[in-house]
DSSP file (Angstrom, degrees, kcal/mol; ACC not computed):
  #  RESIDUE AA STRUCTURE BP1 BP2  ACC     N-H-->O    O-->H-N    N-H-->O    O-->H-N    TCO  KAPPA ALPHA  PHI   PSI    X-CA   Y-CA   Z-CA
    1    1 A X              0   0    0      0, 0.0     2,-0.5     0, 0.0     0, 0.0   0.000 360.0 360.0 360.0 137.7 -102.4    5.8  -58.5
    2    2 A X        -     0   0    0      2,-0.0     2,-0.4    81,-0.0    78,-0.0  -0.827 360.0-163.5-100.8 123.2 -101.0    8.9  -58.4
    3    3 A X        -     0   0    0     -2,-0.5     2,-1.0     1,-0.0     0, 0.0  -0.901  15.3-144.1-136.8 131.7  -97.1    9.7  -58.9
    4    4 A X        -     0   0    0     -2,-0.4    -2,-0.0     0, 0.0    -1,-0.0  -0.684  26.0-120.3 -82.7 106.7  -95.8   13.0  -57.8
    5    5 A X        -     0   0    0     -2,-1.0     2,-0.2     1,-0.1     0, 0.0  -0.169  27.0-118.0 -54.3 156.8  -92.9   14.2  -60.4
    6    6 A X        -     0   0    0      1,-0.0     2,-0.4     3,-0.0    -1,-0.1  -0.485  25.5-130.1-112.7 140.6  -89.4   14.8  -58.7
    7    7 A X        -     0   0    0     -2,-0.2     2,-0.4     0, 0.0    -1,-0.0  -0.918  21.9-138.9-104.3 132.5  -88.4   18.3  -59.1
    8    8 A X        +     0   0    0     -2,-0.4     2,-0.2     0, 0.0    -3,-0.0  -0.808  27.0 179.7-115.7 144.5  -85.1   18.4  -60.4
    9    9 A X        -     0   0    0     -2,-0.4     2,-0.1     1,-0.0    -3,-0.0  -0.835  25.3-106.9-126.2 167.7  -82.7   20.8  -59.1
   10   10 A X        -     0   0    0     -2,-0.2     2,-0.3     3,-0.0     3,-0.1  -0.458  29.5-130.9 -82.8-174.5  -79.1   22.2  -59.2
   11   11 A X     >  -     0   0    0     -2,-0.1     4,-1.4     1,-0.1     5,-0.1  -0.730  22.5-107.6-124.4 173.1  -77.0   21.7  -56.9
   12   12 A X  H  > S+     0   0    0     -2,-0.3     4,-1.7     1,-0.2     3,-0.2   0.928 117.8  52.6 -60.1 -47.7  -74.6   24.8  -55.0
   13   13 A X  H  > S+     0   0    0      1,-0.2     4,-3.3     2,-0.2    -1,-0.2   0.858 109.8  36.8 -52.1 -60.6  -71.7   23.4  -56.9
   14   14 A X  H  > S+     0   0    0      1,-0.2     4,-2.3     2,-0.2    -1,-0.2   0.700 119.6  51.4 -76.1 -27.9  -72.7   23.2  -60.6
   15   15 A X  H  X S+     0   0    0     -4,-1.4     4,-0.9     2,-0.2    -1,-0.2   0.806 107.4  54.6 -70.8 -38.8  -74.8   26.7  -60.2
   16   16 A X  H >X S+     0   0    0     -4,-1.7     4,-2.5     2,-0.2     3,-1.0   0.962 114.1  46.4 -50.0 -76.8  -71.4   28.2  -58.6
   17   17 A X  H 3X S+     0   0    0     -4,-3.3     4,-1.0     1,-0.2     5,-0.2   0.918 103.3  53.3 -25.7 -68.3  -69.7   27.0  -61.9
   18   18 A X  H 3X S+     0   0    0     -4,-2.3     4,-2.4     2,-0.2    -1,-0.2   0.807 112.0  46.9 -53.7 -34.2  -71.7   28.0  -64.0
   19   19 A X  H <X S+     0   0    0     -3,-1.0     4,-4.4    -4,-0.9    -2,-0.2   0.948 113.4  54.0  -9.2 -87.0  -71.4   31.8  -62.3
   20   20 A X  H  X S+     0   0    0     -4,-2.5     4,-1.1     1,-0.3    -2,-0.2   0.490 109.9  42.3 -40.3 -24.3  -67.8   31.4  -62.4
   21   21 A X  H  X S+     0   0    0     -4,-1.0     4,-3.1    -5,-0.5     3,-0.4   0.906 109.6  52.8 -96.9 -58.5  -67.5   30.7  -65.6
   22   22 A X  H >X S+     0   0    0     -4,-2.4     3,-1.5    -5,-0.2     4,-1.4   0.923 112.8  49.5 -47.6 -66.1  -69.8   33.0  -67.0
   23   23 A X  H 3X S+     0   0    0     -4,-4.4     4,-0.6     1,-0.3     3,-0.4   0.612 109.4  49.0  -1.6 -77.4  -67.9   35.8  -65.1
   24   24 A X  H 3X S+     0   0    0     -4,-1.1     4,-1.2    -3,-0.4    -1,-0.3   0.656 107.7  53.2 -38.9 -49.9  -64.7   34.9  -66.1
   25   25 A X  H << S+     0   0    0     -4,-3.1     4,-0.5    -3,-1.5    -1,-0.2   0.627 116.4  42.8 -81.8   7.6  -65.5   34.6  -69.9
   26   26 A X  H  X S+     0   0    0     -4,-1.4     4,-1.5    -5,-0.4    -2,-0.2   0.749 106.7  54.0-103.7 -23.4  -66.9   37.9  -69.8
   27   27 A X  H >X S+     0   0    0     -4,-0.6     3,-1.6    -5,-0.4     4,-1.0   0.976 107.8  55.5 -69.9 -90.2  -64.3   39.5  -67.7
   28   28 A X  H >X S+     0   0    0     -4,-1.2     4,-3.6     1,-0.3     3,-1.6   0.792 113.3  41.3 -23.0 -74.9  -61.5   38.0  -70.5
   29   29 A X  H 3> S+     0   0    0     -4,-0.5     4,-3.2     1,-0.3    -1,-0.3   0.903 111.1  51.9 -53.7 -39.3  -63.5   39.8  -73.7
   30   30 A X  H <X S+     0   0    0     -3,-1.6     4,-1.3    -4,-1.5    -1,-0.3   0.862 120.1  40.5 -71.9 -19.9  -64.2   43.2  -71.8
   31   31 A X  H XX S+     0   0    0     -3,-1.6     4,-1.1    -4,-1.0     3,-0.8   0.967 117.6  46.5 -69.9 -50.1  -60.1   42.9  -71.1
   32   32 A X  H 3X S+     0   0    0     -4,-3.6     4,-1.5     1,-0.3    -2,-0.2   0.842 117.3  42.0 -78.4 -24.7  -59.4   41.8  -74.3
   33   33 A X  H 3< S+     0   0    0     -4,-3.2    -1,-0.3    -5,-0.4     5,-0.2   0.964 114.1  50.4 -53.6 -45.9  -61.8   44.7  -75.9
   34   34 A X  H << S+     0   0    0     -4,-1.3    -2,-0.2    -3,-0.8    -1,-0.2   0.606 120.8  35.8-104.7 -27.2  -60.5   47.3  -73.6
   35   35 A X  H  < S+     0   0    0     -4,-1.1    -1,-0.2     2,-0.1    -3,-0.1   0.530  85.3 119.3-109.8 -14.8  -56.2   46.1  -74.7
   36   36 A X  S  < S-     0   0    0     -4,-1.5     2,-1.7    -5,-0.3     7,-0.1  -0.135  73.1-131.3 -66.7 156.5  -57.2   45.4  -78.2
   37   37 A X        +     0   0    0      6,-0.0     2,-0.3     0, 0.0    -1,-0.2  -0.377  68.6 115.6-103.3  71.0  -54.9   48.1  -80.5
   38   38 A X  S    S-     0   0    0     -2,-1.7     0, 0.0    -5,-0.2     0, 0.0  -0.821  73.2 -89.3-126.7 155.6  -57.9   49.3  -82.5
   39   39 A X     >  -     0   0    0     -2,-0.3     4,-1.8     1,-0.1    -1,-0.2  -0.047  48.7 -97.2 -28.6 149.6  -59.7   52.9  -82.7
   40   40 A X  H  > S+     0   0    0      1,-0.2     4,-1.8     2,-0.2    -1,-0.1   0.839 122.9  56.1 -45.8 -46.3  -62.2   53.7  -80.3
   41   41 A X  H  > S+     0   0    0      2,-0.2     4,-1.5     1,-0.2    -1,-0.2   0.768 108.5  48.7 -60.4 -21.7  -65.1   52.9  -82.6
   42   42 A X  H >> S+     0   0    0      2,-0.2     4,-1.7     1,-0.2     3,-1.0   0.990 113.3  49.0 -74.8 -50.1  -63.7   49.4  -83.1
   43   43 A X  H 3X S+     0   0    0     -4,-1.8     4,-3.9     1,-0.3    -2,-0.2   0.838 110.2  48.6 -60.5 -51.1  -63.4   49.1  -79.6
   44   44 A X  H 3X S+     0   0    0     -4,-1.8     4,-1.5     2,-0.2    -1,-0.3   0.519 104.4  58.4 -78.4 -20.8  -66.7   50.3  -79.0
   45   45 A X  H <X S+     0   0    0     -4,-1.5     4,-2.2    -3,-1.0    -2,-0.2   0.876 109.3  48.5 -56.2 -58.0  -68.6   47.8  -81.7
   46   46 A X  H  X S+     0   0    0     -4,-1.7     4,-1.5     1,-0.2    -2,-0.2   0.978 105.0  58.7 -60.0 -64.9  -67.2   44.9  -79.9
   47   47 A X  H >X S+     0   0    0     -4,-3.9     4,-0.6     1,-0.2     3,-0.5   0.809 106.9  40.5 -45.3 -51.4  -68.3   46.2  -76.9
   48   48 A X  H >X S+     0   0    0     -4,-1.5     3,-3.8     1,-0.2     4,-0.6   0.951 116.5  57.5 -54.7 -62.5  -72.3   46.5  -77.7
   49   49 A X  H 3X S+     0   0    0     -4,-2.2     4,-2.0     1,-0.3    -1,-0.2   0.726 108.4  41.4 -40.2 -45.0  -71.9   43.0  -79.5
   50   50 A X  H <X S+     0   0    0     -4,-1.5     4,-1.9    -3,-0.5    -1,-0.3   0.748 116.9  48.0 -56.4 -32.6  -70.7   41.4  -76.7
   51   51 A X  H XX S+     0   0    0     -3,-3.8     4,-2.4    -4,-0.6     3,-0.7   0.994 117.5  40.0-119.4 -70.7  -73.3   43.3  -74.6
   52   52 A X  H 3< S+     0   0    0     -4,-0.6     4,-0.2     2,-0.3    -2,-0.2   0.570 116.3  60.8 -40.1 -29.9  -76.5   42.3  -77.2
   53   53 A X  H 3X S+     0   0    0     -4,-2.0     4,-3.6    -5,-0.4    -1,-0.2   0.902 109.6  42.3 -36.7 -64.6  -74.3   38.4  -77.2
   54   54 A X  H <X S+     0   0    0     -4,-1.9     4,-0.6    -3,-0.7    -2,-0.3   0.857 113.6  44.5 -65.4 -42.2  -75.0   38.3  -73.7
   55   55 A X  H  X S+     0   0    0     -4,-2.4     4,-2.2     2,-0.2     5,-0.2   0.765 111.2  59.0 -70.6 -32.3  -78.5   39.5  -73.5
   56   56 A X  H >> S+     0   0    0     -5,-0.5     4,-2.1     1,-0.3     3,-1.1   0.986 106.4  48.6 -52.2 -56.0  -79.4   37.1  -76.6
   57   57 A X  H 3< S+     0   0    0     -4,-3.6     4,-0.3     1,-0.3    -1,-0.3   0.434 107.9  51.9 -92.2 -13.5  -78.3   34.3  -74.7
   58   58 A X  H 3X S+     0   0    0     -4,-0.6     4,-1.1     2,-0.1    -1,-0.3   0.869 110.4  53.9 -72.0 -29.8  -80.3   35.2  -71.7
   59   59 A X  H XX S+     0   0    0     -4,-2.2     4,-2.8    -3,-1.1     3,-0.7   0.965 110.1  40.7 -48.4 -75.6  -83.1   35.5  -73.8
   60   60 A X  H 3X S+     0   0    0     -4,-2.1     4,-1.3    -5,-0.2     5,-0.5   0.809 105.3  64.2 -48.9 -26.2  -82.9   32.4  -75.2
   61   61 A X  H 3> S+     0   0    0     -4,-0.3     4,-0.9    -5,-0.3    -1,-0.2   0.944 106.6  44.7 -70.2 -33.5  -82.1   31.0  -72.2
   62   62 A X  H <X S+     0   0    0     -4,-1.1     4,-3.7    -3,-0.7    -2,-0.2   0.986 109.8  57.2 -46.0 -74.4  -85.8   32.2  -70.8
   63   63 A X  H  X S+     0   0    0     -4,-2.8     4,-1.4     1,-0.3     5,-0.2   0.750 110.6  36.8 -60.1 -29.3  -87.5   30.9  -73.9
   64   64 A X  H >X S+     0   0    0     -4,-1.3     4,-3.0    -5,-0.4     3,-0.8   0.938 114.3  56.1 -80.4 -25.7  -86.4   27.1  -73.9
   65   65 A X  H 3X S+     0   0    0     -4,-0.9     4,-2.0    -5,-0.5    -2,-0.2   0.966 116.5  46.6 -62.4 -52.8  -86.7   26.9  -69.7
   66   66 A X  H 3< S+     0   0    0     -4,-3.7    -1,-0.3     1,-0.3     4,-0.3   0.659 111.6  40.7 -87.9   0.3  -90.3   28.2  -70.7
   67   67 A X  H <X S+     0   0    0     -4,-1.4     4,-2.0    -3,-0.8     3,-0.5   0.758 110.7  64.9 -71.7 -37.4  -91.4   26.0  -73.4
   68   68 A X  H  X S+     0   0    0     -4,-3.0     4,-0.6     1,-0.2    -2,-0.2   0.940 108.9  36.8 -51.4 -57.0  -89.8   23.5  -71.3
   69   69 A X  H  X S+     0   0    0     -4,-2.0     4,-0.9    -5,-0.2    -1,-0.2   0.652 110.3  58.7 -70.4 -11.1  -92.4   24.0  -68.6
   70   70 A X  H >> S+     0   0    0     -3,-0.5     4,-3.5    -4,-0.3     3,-1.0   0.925 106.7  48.7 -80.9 -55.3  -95.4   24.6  -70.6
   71   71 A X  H 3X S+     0   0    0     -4,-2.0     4,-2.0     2,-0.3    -1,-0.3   0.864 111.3  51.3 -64.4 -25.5  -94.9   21.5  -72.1
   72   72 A X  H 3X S+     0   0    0     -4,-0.6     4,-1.3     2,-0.2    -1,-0.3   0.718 111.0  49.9 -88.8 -10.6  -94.5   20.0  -68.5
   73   73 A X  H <X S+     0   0    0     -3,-1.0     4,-1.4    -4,-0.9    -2,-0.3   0.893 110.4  44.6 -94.4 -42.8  -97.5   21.5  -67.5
   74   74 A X  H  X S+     0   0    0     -4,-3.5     4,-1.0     1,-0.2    -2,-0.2   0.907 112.3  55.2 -71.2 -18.4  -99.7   20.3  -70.4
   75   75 A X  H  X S+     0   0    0     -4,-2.0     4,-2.1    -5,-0.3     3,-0.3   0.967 107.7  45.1 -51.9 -56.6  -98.2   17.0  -69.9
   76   76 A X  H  X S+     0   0    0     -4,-1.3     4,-1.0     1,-0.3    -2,-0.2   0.974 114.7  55.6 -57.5 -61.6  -99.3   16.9  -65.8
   77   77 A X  H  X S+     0   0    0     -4,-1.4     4,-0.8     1,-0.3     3,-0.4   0.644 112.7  40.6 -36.4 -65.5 -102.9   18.3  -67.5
   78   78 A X  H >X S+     0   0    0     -4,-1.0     4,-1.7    -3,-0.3     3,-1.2   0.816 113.0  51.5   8.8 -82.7 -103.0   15.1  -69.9
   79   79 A X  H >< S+     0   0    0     -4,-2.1     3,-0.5     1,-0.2    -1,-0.3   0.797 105.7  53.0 -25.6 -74.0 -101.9   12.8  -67.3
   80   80 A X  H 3< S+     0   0    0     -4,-1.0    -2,-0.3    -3,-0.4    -1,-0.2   0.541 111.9  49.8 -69.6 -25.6 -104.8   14.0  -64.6
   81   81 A X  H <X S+     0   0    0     -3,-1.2     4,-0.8    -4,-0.8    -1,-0.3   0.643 109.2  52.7-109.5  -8.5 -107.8   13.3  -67.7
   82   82 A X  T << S+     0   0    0     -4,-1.7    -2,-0.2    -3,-0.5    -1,-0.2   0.301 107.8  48.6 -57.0  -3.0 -106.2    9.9  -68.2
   83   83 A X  T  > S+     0   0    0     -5,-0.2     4,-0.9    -3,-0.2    -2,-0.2   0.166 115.3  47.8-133.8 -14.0 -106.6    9.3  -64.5
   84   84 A X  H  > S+     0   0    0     -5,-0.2     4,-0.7     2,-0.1    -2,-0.1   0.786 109.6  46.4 -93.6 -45.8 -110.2   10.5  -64.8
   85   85 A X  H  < S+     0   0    0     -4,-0.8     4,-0.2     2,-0.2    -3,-0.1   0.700 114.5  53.3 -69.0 -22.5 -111.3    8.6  -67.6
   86   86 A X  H >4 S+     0   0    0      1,-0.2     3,-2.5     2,-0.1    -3,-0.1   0.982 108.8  47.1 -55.2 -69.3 -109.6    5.5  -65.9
   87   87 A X  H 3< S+     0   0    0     -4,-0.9    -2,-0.2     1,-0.3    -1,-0.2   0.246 113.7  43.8 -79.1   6.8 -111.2    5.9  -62.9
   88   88 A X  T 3< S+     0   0    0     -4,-0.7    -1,-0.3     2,-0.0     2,-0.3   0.325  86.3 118.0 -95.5  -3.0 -115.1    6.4  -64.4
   89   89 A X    <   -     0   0    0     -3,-2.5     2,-0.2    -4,-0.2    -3,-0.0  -0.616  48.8-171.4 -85.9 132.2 -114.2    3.5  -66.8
   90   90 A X    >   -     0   0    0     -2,-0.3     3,-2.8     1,-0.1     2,-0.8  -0.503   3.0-171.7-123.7  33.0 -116.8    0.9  -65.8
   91   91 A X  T 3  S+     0   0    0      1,-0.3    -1,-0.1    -2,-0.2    -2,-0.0   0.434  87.1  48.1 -37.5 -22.2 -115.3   -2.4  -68.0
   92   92 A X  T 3  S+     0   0    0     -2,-0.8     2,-0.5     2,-0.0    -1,-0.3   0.468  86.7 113.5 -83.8 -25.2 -118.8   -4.7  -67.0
   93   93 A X  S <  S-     0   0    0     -3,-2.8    -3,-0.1     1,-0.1     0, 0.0  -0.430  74.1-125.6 -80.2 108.1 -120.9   -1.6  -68.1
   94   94 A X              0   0    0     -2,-0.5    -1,-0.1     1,-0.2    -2,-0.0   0.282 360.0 360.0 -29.8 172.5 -123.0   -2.6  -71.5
   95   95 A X              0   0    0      0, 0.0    -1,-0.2     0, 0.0    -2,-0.1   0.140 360.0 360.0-112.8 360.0 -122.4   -0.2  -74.6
């Protein structure tokens, strides 16, 4: 028996959010860089951090999503030679 895994998805809503949000918290620090009452160079440090923040965290976002799948994919691999070895397993067959 065979069982096909459910592909889990987002939905419009929670992907919308998640947008939204990011947007919005990104929006707020480039205002709050851009009003803060510092020198240019201060101003201009936050900015790249923020900009080298943001890029970490896509990065890292990448790297678990694809260990996440590697692993789901050696799982499925695992699964499919347990399902081979059942179905050659002979239990009446002498040693």
């Amino acid at each position: 028996m065979t069982e096909t895994p459910v592909k889990q998805q987002n939905t419009v809503a929670f992907y919308g959010q998640a947008v939204a949000s990011f947007v919005i918290a990104l929006s707020a620090t480039c205002v709050g860089i851009v009003r803060m009452e510092a020198s240019a160079w201060v101003r201009g440090f936050f900015a790249v951090a923020v900009l080298y923040l943001v890029t970490s965290s896509f990065t890292l976002a990448k790297v678990i999503r694809d260990r996440q799948e590697a692993g789901a994919i050696v799982s499925r691999v695992d699964q499919a030679r347990l399902e081979k070895l059942l179905a050659e397993h002979d239990p009446f067959q002498k040693l």
